[in-house]
C-alpha positions in Angstrom: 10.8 -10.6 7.0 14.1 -10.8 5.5 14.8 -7.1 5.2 18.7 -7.9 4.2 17.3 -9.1 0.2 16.0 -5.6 -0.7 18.4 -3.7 -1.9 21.6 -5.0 -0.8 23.3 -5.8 -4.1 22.4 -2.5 -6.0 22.6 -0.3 -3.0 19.9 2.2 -4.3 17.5 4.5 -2.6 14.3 3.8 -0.7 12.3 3.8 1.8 9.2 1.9 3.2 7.2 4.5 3.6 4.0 2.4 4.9 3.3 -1.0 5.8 0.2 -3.0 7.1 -0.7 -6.0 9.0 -3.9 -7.6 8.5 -5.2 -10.5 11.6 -5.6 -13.2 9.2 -4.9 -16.3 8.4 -3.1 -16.0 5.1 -0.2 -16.5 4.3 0.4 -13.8 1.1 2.7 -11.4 1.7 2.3 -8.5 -0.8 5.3 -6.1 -1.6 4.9 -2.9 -3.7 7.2 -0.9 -5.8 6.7 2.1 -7.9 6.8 2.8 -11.3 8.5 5.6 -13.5 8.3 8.9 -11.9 10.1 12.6 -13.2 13.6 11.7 -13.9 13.6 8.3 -12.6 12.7 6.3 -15.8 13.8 3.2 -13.5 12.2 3.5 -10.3 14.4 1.7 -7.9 11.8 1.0 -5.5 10.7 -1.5 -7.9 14.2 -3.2 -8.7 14.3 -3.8 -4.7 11.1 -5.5 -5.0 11.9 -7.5 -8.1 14.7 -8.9 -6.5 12.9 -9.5 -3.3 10.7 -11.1 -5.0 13.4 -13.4 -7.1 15.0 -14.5 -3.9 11.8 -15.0 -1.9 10.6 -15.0 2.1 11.0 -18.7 2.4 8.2 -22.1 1.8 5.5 -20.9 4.3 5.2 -16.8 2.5 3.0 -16.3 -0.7 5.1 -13.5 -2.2 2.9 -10.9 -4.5 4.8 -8.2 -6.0 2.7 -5.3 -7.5 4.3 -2.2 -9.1 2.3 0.2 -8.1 1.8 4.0 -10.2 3.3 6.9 -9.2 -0.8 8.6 -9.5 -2.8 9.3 -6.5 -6.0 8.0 -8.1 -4.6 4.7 -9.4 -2.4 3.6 -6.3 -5.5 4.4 -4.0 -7.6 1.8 -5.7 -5.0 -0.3 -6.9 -3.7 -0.9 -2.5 -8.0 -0.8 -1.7 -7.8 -3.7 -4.3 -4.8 -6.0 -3.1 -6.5 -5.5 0.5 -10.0 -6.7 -1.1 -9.0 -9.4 -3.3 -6.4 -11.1 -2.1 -6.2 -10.3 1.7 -2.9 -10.7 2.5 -1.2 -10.6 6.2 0.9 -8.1 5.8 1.6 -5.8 2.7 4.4 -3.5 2.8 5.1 -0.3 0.2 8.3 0.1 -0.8 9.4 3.9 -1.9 12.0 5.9 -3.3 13.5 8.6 -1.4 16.0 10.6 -3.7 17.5 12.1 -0.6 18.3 8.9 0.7 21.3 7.6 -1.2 22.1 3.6 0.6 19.3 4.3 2.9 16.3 2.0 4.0 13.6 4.4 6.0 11.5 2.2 8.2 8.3 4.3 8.5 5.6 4.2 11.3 2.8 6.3 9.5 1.9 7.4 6.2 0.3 10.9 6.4 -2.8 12.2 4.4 -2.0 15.5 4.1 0.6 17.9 2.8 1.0 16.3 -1.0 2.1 19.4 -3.4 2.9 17.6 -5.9 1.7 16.2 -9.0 1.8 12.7 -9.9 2.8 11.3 -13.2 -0.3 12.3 -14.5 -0.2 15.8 -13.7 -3.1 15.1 -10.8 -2.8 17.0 -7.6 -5.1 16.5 -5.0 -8.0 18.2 -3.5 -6.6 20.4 -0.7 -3.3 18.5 -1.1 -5.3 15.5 0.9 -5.3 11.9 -0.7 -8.5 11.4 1.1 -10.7 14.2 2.0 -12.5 12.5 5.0 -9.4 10.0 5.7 -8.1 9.8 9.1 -4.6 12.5 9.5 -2.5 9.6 9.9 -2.4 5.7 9.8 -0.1 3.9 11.5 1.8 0.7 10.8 0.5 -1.8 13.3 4.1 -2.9 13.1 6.1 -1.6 15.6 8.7 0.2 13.0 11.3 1.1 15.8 11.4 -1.8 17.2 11.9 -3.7 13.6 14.7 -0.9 13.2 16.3 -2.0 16.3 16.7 -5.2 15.5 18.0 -5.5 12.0 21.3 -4.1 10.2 22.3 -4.7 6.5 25.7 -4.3 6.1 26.3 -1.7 4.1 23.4 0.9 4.1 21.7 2.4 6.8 18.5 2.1 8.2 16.6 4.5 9.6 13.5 4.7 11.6 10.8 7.6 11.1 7.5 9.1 11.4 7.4 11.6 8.7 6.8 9.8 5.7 7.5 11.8 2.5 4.8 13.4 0.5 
């Protein structure tokens, strides 16, 4: 993946905070964004992904963009979804990080617990858990630090991690 089209021109802030491979034999990519949040009428999570998406990952990549909602419920079922109906090979979650200004955070997990905040729709979870009986952690089966060694676009840093925000 072409990581120097995200977010190169408008230099904002965010991080992939979680990303997915799937052994298959498809070749749709998905790419997520989010939507409105707090103070950020214009999440720019989502611009990256729009313009990802208007400059594209070449002939042989089926290229799905979803914007997803910044509401625990929603985004659970709208990922179990895109994983169920259209079984991409990789899918990758795009984030804003506010404390990240020209940043790109490569992250290796996404955690289940420690959410203590409400989502757009005033929801917090159950014992600040997205899912009650979900594993503590999943990883990326893509090896995030290795990704991060590899790549540089000029202009903004990248970053690798393994504390994905909450």
């Amino acid at each position: 993946m072409n990581y120097n089209t995200v977010g190169t021109e408008r230099q904002q802030d965010f991080t992939f905070w979680s990303t997915d491979f799937m052994e298959s034999n498809s070749s749709t990519v998905v790419v997520t964004g989010f939507g409105p949040f707090r103070q950020y009428l214009v999440n720019s999570s989502w611009e990256a992904v729009k313009e990802l998406s208007k400059r594209g990952l070449g002939n042989n990549v089926d290229l799905r963009i979803m914007q997803l909602p910044v509401a625990y419920q929603k985004a659970k079922e709208q990922v179990f979804k895109i994983w169920t109906t259209l079984q991409p090979l990789l899918t990758v979650h795009v984030g804003l990080a506010s404390a990240a200004k020209g940043l790109i955070i490569l992250e290796q997990c996404g955690k289940n617990k420690g959410y203590q905040e409400m989502d757009a729709c005033g929801f917090l979870p159950e014992g600040a858990c997205c899912m009650l009986d979900g594993p503590e952690k999943i990883e990326s089966t893509i090896n995030m630090k290795t990704l991060w060694k590899s790549i540089s676009v000029e202009g903004i840093g990248i970053i690798f991690s393994r504390d994905a925000g909450r």
